[in-house]
LOKE-870480 format. One record per residue (C-alpha): residue number from 1; y, x, z. Coordinates in Angstrom, 3 decimals, padded with zeros to 6 digits. Last residue first. Layout:
residues N
(NUM; (Y; X; Z))
...
***
This chain:
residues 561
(561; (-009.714; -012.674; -023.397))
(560; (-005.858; -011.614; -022.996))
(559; (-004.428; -013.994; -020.744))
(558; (-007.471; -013.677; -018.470))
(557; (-006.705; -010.327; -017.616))
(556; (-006.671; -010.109; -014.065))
(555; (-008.892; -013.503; -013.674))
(554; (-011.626; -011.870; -015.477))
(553; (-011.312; -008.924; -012.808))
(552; (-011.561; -011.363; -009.739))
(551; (-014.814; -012.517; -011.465))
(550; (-016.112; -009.683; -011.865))
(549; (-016.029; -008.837; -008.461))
(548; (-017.773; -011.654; -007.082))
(547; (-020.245; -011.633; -009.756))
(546; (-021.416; -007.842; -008.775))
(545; (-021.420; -008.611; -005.035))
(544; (-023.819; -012.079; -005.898))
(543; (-025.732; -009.535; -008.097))
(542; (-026.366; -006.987; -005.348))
(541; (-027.137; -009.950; -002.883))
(540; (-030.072; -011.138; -004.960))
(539; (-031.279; -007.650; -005.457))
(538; (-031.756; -007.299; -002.287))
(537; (-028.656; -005.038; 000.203))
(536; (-030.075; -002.369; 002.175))
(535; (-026.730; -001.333; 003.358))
(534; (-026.261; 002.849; 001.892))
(533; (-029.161; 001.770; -001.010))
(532; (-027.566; -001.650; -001.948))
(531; (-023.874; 000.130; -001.892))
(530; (-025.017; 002.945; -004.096))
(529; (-026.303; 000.533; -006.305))
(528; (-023.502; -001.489; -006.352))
(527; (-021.379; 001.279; -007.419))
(526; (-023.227; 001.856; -010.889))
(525; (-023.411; -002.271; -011.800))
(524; (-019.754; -002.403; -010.860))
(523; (-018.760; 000.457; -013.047))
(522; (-020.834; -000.854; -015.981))
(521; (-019.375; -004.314; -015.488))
(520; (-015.636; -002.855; -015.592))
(519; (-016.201; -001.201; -018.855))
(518; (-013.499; -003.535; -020.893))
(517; (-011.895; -004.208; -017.778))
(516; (-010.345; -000.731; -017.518))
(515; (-011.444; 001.641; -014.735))
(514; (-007.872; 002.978; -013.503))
(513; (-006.586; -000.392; -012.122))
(512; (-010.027; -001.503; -009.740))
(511; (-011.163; 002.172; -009.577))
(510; (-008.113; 002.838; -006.907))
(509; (-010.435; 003.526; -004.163))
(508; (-010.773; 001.927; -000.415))
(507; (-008.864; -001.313; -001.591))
(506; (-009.603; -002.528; -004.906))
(505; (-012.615; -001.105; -006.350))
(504; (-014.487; -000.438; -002.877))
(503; (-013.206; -003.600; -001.034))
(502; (-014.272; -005.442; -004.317))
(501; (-017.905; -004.330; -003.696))
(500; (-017.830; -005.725; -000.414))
(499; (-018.373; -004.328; 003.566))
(498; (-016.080; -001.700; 003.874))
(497; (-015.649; -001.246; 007.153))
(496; (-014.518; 002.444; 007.001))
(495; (-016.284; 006.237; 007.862))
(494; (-019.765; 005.595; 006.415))
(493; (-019.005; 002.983; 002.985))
(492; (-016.186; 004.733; 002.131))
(491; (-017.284; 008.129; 002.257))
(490; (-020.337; 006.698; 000.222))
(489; (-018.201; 005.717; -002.492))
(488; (-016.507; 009.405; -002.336))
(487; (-019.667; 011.004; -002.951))
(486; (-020.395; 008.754; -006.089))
(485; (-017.581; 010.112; -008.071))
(484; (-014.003; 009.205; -009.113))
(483; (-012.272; 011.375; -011.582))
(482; (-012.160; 009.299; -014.661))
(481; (-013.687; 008.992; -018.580))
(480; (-017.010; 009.701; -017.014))
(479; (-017.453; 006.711; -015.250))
(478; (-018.878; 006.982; -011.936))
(477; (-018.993; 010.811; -011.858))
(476; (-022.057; 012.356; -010.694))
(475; (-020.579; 014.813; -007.884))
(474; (-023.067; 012.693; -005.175))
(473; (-025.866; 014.968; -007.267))
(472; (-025.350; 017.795; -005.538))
(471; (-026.941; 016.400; -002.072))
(470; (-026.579; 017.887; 001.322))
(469; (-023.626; 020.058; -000.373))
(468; (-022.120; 016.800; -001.962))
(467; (-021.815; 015.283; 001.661))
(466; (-020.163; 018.056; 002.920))
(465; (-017.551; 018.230; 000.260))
(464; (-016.979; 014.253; 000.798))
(463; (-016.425; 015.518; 004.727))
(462; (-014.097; 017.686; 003.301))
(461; (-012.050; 015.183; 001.838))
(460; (-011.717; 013.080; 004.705))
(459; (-009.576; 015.892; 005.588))
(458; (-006.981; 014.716; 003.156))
(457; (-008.631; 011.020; 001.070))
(456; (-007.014; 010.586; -001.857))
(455; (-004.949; 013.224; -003.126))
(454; (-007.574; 015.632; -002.276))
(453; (-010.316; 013.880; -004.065))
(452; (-008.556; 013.907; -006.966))
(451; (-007.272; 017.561; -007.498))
(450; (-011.010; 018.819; -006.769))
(449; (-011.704; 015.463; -009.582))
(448; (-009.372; 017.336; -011.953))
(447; (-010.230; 021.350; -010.925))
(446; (-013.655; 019.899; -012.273))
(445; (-016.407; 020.694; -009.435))
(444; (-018.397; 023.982; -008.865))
(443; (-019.434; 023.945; -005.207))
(442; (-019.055; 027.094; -003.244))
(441; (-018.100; 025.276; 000.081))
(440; (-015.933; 028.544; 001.146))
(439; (-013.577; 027.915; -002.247))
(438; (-013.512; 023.974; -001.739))
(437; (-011.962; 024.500; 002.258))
(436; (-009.447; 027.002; 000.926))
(435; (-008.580; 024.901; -001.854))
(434; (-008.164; 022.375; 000.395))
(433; (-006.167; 024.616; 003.010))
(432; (-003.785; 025.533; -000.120))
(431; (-003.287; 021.858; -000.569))
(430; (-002.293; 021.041; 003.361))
(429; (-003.863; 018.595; 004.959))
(428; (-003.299; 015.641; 007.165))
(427; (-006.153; 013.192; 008.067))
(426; (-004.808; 013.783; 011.679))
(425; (-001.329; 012.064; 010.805))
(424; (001.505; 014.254; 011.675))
(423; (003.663; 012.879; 014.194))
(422; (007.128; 010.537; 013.224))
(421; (005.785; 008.410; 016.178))
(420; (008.509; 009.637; 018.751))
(419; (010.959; 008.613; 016.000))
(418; (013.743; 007.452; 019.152))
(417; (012.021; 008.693; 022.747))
(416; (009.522; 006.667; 024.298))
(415; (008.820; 003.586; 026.339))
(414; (005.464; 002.091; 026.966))
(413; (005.592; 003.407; 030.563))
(412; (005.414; -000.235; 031.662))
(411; (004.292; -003.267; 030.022))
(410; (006.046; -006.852; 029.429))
(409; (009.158; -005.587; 030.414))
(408; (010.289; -008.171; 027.393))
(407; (013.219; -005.583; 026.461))
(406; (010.358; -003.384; 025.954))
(405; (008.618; -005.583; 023.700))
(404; (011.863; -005.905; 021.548))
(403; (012.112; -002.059; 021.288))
(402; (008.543; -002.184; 020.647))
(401; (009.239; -004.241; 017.082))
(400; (011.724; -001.544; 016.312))
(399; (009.143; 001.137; 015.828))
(398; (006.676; -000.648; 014.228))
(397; (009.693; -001.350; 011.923))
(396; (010.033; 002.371; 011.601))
(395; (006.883; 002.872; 011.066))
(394; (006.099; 000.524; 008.045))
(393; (009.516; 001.975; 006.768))
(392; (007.765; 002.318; 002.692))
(391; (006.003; -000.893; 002.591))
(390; (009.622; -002.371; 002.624))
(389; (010.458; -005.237; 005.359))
(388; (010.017; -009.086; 005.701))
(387; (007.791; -010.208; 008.781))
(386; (007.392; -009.807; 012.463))
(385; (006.454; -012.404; 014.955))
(384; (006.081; -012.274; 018.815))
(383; (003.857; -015.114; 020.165))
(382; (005.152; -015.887; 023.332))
(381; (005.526; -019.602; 023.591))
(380; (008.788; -019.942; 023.089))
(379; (008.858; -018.084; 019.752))
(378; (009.688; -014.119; 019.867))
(377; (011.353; -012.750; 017.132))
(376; (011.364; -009.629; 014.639))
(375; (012.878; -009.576; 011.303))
(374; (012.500; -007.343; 008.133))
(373; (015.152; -006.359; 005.646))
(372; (014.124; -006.300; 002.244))
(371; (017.195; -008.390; 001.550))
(370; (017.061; -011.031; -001.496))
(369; (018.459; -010.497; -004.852))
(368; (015.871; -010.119; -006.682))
(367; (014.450; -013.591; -005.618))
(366; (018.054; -015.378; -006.413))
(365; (020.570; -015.765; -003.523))
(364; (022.432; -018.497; -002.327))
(363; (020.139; -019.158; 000.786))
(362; (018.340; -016.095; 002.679))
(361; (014.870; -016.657; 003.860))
(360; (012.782; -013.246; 004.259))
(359; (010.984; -011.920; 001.144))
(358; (007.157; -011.470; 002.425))
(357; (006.453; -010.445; -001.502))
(356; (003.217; -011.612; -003.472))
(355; (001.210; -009.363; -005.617))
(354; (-000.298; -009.022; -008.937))
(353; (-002.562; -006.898; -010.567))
(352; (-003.372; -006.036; -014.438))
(351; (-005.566; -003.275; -015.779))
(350; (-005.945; -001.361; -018.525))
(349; (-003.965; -002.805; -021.023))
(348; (-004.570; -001.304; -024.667))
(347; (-005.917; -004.851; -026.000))
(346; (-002.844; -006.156; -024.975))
(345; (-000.743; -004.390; -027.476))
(344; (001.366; -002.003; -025.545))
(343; (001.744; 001.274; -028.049))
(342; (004.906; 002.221; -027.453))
(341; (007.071; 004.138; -030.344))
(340; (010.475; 001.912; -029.731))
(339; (010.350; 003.036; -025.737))
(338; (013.127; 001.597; -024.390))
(337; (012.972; -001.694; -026.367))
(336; (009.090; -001.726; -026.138))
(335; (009.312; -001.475; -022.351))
(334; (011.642; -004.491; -022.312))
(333; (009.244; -006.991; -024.464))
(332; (006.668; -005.601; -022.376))
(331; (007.337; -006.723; -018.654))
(330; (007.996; -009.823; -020.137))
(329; (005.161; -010.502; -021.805))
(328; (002.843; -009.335; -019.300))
(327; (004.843; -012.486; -016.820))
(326; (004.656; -015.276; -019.230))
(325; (001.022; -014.275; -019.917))
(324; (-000.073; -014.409; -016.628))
(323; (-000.724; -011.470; -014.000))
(322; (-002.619; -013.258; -010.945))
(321; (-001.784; -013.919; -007.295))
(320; (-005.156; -014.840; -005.015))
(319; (-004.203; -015.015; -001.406))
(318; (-001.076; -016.750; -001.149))
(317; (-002.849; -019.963; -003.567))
(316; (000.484; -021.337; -005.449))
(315; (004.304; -021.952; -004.507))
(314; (005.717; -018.141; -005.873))
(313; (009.683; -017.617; -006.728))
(312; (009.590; -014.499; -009.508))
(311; (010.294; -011.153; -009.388))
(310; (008.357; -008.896; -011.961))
(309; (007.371; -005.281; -011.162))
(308; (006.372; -002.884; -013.263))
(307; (004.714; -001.196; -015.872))
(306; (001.827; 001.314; -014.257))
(305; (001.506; 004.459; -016.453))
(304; (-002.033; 006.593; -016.417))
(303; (-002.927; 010.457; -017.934))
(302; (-001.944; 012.989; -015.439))
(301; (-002.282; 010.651; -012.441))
(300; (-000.108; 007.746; -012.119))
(299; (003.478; 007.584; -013.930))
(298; (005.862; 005.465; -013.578))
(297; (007.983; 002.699; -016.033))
(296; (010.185; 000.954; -013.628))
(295; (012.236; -002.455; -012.763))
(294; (015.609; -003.288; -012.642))
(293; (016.637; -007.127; -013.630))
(292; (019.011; -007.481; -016.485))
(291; (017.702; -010.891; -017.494))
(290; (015.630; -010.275; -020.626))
(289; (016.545; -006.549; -021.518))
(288; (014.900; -005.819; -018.472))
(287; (016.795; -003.130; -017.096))
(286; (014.685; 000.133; -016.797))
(285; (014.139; 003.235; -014.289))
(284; (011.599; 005.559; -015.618))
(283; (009.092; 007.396; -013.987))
(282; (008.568; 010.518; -015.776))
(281; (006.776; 011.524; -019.394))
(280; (006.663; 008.432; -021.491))
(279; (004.689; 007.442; -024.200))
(278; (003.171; 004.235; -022.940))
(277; (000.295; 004.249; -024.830))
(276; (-000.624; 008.080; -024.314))
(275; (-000.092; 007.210; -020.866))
(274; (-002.895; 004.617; -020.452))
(273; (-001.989; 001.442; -019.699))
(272; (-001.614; -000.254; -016.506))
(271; (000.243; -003.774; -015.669))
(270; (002.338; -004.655; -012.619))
(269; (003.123; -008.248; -011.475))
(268; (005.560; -009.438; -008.450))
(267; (005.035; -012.625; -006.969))
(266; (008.006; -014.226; -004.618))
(265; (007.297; -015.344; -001.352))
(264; (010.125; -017.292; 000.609))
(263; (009.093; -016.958; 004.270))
(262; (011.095; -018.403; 006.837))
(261; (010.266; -022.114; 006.882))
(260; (012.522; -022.296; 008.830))
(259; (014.896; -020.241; 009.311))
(258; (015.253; -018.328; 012.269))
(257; (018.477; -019.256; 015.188))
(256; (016.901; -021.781; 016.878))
(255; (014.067; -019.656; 017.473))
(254; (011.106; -020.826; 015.581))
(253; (007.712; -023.176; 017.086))
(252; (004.469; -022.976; 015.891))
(251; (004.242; -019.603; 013.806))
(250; (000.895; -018.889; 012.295))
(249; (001.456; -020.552; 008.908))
(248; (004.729; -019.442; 008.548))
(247; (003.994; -016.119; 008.488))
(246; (001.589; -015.899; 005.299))
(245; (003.637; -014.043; 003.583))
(244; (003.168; -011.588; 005.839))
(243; (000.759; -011.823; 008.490))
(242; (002.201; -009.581; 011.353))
(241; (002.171; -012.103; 014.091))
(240; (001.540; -010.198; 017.583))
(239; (-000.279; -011.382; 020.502))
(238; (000.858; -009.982; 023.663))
(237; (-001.183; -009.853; 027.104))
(236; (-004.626; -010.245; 025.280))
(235; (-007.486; -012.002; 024.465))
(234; (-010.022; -012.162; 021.582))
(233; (-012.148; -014.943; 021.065))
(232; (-015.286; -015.549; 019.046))
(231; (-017.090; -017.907; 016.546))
(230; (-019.481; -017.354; 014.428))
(229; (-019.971; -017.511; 010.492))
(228; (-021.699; -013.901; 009.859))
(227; (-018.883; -011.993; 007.448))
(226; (-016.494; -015.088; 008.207))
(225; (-016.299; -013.762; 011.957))
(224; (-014.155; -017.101; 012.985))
(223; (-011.469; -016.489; 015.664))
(222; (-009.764; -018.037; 018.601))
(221; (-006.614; -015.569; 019.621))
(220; (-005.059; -015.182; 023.030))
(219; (-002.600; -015.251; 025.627))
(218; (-000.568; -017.678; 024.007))
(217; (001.815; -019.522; 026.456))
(216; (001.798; -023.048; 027.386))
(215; (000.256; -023.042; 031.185))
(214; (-002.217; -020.780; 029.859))
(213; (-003.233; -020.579; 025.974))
(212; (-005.844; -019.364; 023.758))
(211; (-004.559; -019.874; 020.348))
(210; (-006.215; -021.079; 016.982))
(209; (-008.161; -020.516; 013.915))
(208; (-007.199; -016.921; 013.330))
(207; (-009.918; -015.291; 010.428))
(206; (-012.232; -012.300; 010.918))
(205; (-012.787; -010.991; 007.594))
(204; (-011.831; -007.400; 008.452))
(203; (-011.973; -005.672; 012.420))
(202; (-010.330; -003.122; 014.511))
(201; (-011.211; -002.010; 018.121))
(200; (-008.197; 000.669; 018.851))
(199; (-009.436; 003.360; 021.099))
(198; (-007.046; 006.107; 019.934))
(197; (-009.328; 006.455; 016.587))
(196; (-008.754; 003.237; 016.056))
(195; (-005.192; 003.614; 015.980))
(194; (-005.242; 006.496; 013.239))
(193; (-007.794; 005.186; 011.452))
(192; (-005.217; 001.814; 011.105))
(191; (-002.589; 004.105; 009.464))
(190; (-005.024; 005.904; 006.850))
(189; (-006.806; 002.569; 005.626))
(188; (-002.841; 002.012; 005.119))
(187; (-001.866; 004.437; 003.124))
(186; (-005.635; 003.994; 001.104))
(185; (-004.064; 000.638; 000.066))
(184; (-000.239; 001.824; -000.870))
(183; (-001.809; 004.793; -003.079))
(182; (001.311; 006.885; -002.610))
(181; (003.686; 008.202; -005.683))
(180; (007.542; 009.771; -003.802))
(179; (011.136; 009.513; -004.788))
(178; (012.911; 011.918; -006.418))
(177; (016.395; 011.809; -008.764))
(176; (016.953; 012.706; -012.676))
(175; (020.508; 011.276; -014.132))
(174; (021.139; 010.573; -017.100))
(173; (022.538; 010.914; -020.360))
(172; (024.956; 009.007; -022.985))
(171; (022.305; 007.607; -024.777))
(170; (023.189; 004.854; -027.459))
(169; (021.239; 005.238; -029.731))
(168; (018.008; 007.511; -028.066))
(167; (015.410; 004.915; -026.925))
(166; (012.991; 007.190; -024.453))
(165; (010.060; 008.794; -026.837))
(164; (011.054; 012.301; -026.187))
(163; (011.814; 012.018; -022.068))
(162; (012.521; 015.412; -021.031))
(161; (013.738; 016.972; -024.571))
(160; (015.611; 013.570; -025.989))
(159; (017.106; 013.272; -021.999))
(158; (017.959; 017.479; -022.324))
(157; (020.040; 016.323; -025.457))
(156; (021.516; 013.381; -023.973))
(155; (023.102; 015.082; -021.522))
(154; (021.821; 015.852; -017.962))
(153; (022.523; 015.150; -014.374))
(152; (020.916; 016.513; -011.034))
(151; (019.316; 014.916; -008.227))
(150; (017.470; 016.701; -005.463))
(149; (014.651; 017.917; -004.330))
(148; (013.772; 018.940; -001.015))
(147; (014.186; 015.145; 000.586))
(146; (014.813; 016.602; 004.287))
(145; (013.128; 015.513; 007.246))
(144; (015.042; 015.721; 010.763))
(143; (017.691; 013.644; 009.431))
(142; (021.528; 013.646; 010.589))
(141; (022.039; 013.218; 007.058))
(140; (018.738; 013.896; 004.600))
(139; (018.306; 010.609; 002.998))
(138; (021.573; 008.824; 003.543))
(137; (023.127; 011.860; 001.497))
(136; (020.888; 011.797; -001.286))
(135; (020.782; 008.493; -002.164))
(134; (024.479; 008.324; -001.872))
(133; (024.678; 011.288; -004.441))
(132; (021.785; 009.334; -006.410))
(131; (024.391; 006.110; -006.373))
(130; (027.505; 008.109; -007.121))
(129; (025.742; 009.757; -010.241))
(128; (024.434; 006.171; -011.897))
(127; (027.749; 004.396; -011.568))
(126; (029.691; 007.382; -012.460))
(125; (027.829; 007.835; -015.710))
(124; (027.666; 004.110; -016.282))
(123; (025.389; 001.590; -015.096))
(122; (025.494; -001.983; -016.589))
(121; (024.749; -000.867; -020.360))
(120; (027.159; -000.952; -023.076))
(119; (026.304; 002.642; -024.177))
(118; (023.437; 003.890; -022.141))
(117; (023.020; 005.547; -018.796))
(116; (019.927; 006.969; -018.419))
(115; (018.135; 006.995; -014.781))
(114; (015.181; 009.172; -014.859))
(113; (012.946; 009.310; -011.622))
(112; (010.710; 012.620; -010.709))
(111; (007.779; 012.689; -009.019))
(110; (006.932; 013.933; -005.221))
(109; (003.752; 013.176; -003.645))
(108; (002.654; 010.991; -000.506))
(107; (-001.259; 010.839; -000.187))
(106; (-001.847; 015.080; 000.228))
(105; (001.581; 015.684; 001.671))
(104; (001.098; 013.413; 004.475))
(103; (003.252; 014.622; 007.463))
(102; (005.918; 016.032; 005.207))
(101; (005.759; 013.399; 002.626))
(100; (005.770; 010.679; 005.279))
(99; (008.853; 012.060; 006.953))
(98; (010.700; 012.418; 003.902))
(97; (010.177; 008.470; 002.740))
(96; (011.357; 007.334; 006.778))
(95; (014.096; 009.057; 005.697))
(94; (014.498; 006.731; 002.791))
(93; (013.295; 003.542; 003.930))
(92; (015.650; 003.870; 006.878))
(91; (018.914; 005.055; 005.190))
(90; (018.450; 002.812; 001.608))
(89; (017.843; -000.256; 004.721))
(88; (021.363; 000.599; 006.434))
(87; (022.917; 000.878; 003.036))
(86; (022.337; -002.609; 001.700))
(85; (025.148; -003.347; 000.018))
(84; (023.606; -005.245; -002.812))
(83; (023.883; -002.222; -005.533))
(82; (022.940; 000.342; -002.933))
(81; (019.439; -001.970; -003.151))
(80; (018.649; -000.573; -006.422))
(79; (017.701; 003.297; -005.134))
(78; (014.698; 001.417; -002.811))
(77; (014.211; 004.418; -000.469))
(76; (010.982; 004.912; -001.878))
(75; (007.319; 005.681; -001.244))
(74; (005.340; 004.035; -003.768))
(73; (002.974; 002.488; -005.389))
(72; (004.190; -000.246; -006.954))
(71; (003.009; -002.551; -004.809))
(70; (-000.554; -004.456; -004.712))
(69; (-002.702; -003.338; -001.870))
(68; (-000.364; -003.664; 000.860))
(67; (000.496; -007.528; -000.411))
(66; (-002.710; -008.981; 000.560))
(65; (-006.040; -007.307; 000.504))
(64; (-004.276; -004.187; 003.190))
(63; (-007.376; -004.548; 005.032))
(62; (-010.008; -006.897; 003.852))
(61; (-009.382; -010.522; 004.542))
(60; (-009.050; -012.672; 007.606))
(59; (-007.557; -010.041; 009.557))
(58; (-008.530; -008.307; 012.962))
(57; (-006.209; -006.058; 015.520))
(56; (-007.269; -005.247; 019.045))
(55; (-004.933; -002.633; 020.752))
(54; (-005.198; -001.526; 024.699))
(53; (-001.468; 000.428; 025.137))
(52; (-001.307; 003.941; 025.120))
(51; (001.948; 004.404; 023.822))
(50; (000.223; 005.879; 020.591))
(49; (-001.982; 003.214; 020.391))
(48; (001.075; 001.017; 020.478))
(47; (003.075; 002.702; 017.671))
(46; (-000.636; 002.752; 015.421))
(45; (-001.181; -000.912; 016.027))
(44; (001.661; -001.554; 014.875))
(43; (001.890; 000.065; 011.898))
(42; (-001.071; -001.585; 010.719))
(41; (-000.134; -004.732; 011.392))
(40; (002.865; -003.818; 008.816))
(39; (000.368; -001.619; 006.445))
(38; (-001.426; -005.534; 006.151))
(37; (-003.938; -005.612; 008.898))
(36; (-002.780; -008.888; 009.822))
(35; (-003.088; -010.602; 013.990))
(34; (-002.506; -008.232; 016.268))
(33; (-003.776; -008.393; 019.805))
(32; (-001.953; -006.110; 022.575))
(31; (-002.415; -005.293; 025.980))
(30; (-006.195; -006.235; 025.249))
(29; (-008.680; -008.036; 027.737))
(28; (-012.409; -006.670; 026.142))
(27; (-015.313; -008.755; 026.448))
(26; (-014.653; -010.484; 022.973))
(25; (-013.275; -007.589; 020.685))
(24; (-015.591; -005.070; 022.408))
(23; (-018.672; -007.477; 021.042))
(22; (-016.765; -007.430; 017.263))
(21; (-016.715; -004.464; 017.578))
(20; (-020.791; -003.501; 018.289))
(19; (-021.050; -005.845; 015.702))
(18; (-019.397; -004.499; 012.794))
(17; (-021.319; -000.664; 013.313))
(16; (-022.983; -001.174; 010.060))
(15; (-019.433; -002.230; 008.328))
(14; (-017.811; 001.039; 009.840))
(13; (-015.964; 002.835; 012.458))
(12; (-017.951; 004.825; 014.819))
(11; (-019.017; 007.040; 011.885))
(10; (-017.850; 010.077; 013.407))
(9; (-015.816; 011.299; 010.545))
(8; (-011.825; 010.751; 012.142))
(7; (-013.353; 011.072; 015.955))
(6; (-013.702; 015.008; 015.301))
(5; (-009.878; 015.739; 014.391))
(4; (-008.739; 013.181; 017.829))
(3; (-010.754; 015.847; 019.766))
(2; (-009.127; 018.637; 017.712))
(1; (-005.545; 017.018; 018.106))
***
C-alpha cells in the first residue's frame, strides 16, 4: 500500500507529462483499451488494474465532462425506485453506498433525508415507513458494510422543529433516512488515480475515430489527440465501450436480442442557491406539484442547496446540455409550494448545470420511469459494450462486466473472489488523521477551508499542506466569499491532466456551481493566472482559456441575463 501511497503525488500523471502517455499509448499492446472516462470507464479500468491486466483508457473530453460531472451528487440507493419494483438495483446501489463511505469517508458523507407525508399526498405514513424499513434492510443484509444510521419517524411537531420553513397544513410527519453527499467529478478523478497508479496509461481529449481490425474483429482503437491534432493508435486484446449516452455511436452491430438504438437520454437540470434562499435545513424529498415526479431539495456545504433533478426525453448536442427556462421554472414552482418563505427569484441562482442520463431502452414507459439498470454485451465483432447504471454501483458494474470477460476466457488468472475490489482507496483518510496531519504542519488556516480541503481531495490533502508550507501565500483564497484557495489549483494542475480552465471550475473543483456567475469573470481571471505561471501559457492563450469558460457559464444562465 506504501509503494502504491508514494505513486498518488509523484507527478507522473499530468498535462506536462501528456506526451510521454500518449507515446506508451501507441507502443504499448494493452489487455484492455477503454474507450470513456465517465466514473463507468473509470470503474473499469480500476477492476482490471486490480486483476493485473495492461489498461489504456482515453476520452474525447475531460474526465467525467459528460454525465459524471453533473448528478446530484450523491451516493444513494435510489429510495424511489422501490416504487417500480426494482429491488435488486435498491440492494446493489445501496450496499455498494456503505462500502464507499467506509473506504472513502473524506469524499462520501452522511446527511440526513426527510420524507413528510402530507394530507392527500401519494405517500402515506405506511407508504413512507415500509419503504425506509426496506431501505434499510436491503442495505445492511448479508452485507459486509453497514449503513450506521438509520431511519426513524417523527410527528409533525419535531418536522416544524427540524425543518422550520417546510409547508406545515397538511403535515402528518415524516420520516428521516441517510444516504450519502459525494462530489460525483472528483469521485471519479479518484477512481481512474487508482488504475493509473497500477500502471494504467490514461489520457483526456483524445477522441475514437475508428477500429483497428484483424480478420473482422476489433483489436484496436484509431485516435485523434485533439490537445495537439495528431493521429495515433492504441491496441489491445479487448476494447471496451463505456461511452454513455453516447453508446450508440460506437456500437456497429447489436445482439439480436439489444435494442436498437439502445440509448434513450433524458436531461436532468439542477440549480444552486444559497441556503439562506432556500430555507431548508436537510435534504428534502419533494413531489413536483406539476406532474408528481420525485425530486430533492439537498444541502451542500454549510451554506449551499442544489434543487433538483428534472427528467425529460433529450434529441439535441450530447455534449453540451443546458438549464432552460422551462426547466428552472419547474424545479421552482414546486420548491416554493414546500417551502412558502423561499427566496428563488432568479437573480438569487447561483449556478445552473445540466446533464444527460444513459437511460437504457425500455418501451411503454415514460423517462422517470425507466430502469437504472445497466447492460453488458458483446457485438460480433468483439467490442464489449456497457451502458445504463447508477453513478453510485460504478464498481459493482465493473464488477459484473469481468464476469462476462471471464466467460470469454479471453485472459487467465483474471478471476477473483465476489467484492474482491471493495478495497480501500489509497487517497483514503481518516478525519482525526487530517487533523493530525494539519496540527504537526503548524499552519493557521480557517477550520472552514481545513474542513474543505479534506472533503475534497483525502491524502491529496496533505500534499496541498506541503505546498502551502513551501509558500504561505497558496492559502490566498480565490474568492473570499468560499473555501477554495490557490494551493489546491496547483494540486490540480501537478498530480492530474488538467489541461483547461473549465477542467479546473468544473471537473477537478466544484468552483463552477459554488462561485456564482455574477463574479465568475473575477474567478476566472484569478485562476488563469495560476494556470499561465504553472504551463507558461501567453497572454493570448490566457484570454482564449478565459473566453472559453465564460462562455459555457453564459450558456448556464442564459435564461436569466
Amino acid at each position: 500500500m506504501k509503494d502504491l501511497e508514494n505513486k498518488l503525488c509523484d507527478q507522473s500523471w499530468n498535462y506536462k507529462n501528456r506526451d510521454k502517455t500518449i507515446k506508451n499509448l501507441q507502443e504499448t499492446d494493452y489487455d484492455i483499451v477503454i474507450i470513456g472516462a465517465g466514473i463507468t470507464g473509470a470503474g473499469v479500468a480500476r477492476e482490471a488494474s486490480m486483476r493485473n491486466l495492461k489498461v489504456a483508457l482515453v476520452d474525447m473530453q475531460d474526465f467525467a465532462a459528460g454525465t459524471s460531472s453533473r448528478s446530484s451528487k450523491l451516493a444513494h440507493g435510489g429510495i424511489r425506485y422501490l416504487a417500480h419494483g426494482d429491488m435488486d438495483l435498491v440492494k446493489e446501489s445501496t450496499t455498494e453506498r456503505n462500502w464507499m463511505r467506509i473506504h472513502i469517508p473524506h469524499l462520501v458523507r452522511p446527511i440526513p433525508f426527510l420524507f413528510v407525508a402530507l394530507e392527500g399526498g401519494k405517500y402515506k405514513k405506511r407508504d413512507i415507513v415500509g419503504a425506509c424499513k426496506i431501505y434499510d434492510f436491503l442495505s445492511d443484509n448479508k452485507s459486509e458494510f453497514k449503513n450506521s444510521k438509520k431511519y426513524k419517524w417523527y410527528p409533525p411537531e419535531e418536522i416544524f422543529e427540524m425543518e422550520p420553513e417546510f409547508i406545515k397544513e397538511g403535515n402528518r410527519g415524516g420520516a428521516v433516512y441517510y444516504d450519502n453527499n459525494v462530489d460525483d467529478a472528483r469521485l471519479t478523478i479518484e477512481v481512474l488515480k487508482e488504475a493509473v497508479i497500477r500502471g494504467a496509461d490514461i489520457v483526456n481529449y483524445c477522441k475514437v475515430t475508428g477500429y483497428i481490425r484483424d480478420n473482422g474483429k476489433i483489436i484496436g482503437v484509431k485516435c485523434k489527440d485533439l490537445e495537439k491534432d495528431r493521429a495515433l493508435e492504441i491496441k489491445g486484446k479487448l476494447v471496451i465501450n463505456a461511452t454513455g449516452v453516447w453508446t450508440d455511436e460506437l456500437v456497429n452491430n447489436y445482439p439480436d436480442e439489444i435494442p436498437e438504438p439502445l440509448i434513450r437520454p433524458t436531461k436532468g437540470v439542477h440549480l444552486q442557491f444559497k441556503r439562506k434562499h432556500t430555507k431548508n435545513k436537510m435534504a428534502t424529498i419533494i413531489r413536483s406539484i406539476t406532474d408528481g415526479r420525485v425530486f430533492f431539495v439537498l444541502p451542500r456545504n454549510k451554506s449551499y442547496t442544489i434543487i433538483g433533478t428534472t427528467d425529460t426525453d433529450y434529441k439535441e448536442d450530447l455534449a453540451n446540455p443546458f438549464c432552460n427556462k422551462m426547466d428552472a421554472d419547474y424545479l421552482i414552482e414546486s420548491v416554493k409550494y414546500y417551502f412558502p418563505a423561499a427566496e428563488l427569484d432568479y437573480d438569487n441562482i447561483l449556478s445552473t448545470y445540466a446533464g444527460i442520463r444513459p437511460l437504457v431502452m425500455q418501451k411503454g414507459k415514460s423517462e422517470s420511469e425507466v430502469s437504472r439498470k445497466h447492460i453488458i454485451f458483446f457485438s460480433d465483432d468483439g467490442l464489449l459494450t456497457i451502458t445504463g447504471g447508477k453513478l453510485t454501483a460504478w464498481r459493482s458494474m465493473a464488477e459484473d462486466l469481468f464476469k462476462k470477460v471471464k466467460e470469454k476466457d479471453l485472459f487467465s488468472n483474471i478471476g477473483r473472489e465476489l467484492d474482491f475490489s471493495k478495497q480501500k482507496f489509497v487517497i483514503s483518510l481518516g478525519k482525526e488523521e487530517w487533523l493530525d496531519e494539519v496540527r504537526k504542519s503548524k499552519i493557521e488556516m480557517d477550520t472552514d477551508i481545513i474542513d474543505h480541503l479534506y472533503q475534497q481531495y483525502g491524502k491529496g490533502a496533505i500534499k496541498i499542506l506541503e505546498m502551502i508550507k513551501e509558500d504561505a501565500s497558496l492559502k490566498e483564497k480565490i474568492i473570499e466569499d468560499n473555501d477554495f484557495i490557490k494551493a489546491e489549483i496547483l494540486y490540480c494542475l501537478r498530480y492530474e491532466p488538467t489541461p483547461h480552465l473549465i477542467d479546473v471550475f468544473c471537473r477537478r473543483t466544484e468552483m463552477s456551481l459554488w462561485i456564482g456567475h455574477k463574479i465568475a469573470l473575477k474567478s476566472a481571471r484569478k485562476v488563469a493566472e495560476i494556470m499561465a505561471d504553472e504551463y507558461s501559457w501567453d497572454e493570448s492563450k490566457k484570454n482564449q482559456e478565459i473566453e472559453l469558460y465564460m462562455d459555457y457559464i453564459k450558456k448556464t444562465v442564459s435564461f436569466i441575463t
